[in-house]
C-alpha positions as a Markdown table, in Angstrom:
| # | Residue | x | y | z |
|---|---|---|---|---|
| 1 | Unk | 11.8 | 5.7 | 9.7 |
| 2 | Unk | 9.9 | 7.7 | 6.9 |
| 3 | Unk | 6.3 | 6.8 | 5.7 |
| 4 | Unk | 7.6 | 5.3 | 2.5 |
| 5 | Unk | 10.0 | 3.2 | 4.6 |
| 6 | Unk | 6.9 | 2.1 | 6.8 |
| 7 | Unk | 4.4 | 1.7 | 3.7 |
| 8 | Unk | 7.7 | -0.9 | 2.0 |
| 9 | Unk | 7.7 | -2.7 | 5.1 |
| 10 | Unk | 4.3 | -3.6 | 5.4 |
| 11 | Unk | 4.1 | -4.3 | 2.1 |
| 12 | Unk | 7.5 | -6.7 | 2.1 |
| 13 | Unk | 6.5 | -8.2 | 5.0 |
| 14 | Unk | 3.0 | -9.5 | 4.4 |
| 15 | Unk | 3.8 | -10.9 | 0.7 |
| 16 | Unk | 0.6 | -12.0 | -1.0 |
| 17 | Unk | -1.5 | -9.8 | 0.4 |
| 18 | Unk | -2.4 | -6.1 | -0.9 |
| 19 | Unk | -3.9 | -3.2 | 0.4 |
| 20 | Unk | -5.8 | -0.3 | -0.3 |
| 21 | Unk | -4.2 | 3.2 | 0.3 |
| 22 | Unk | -6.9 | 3.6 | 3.1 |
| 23 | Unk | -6.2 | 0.5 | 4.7 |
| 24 | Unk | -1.9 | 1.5 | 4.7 |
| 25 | Unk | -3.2 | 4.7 | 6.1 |
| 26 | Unk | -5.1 | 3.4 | 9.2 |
| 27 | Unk | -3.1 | 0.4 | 9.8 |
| 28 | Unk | 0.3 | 3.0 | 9.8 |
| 29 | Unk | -1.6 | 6.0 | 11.3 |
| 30 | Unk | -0.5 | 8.2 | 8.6 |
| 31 | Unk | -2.8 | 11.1 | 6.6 |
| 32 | Unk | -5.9 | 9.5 | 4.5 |
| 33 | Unk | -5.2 | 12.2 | 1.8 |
| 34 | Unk | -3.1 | 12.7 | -0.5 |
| 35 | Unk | 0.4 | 11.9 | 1.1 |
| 36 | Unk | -0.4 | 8.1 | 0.9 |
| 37 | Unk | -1.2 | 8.1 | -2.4 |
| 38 | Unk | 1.7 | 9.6 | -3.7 |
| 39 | Unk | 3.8 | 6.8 | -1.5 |
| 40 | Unk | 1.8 | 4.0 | -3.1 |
| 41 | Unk | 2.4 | 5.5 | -6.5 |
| 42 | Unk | 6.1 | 5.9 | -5.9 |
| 43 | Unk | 6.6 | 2.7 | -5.1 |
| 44 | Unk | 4.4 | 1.1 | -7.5 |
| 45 | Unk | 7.3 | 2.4 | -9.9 |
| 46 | Unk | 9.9 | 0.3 | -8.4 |
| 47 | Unk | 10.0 | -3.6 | -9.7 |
| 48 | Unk | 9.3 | -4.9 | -6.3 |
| 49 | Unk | 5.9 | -3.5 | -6.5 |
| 50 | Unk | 2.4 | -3.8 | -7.9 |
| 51 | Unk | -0.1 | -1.4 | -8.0 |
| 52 | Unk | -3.4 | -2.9 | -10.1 |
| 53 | Unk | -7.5 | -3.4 | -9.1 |
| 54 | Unk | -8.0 | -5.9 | -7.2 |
| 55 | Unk | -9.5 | -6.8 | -3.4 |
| 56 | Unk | -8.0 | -5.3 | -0.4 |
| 57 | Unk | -6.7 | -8.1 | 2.0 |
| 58 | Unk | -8.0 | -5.8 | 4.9 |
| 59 | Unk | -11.4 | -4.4 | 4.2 |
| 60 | Unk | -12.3 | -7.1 | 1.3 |
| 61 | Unk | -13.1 | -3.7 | -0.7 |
| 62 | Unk | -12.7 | -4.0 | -4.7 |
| 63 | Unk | -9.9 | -1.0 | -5.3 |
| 64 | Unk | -6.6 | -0.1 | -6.7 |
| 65 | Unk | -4.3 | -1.9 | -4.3 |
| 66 | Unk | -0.8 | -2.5 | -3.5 |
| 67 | Unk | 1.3 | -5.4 | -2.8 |
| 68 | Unk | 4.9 | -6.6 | -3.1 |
| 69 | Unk | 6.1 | -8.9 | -6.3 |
């Protein structure tokens, strides 16, 4: 399974709750840089995602976050 693939999961499976891409990162051990961003943006462009401020679920942070629709 891809990172994307991981990244959709967690984000399908825990509906109502969003993350920050540093948050994704740790929680999936995958690179803090760059690479998660362009995952969260990617799928943020599908209709089953949101990207938007809000509060991360995880650290309680104010950020841009992700979560499923």
């Amino acid at each position: 399974m891809d990172a994307v693939d991981r990244v959709a999961n967690v984000l399908l499976g825990s509906r109502g709750n969003a993350y920050c891409n540093g948050c994704l990162a740790a929680g999936l051990s995958l690179d803090r840089g760059q690479a998660v961003s362009r995952i969260t943006s990617a799928l943020a462009d599908s209709a089953s995602f949101e990207r938007a401020f809000g509060t991360c679920s995880a650290c309680g942070r104010e950020r841009i976050v992700i979560s499923s629709t």
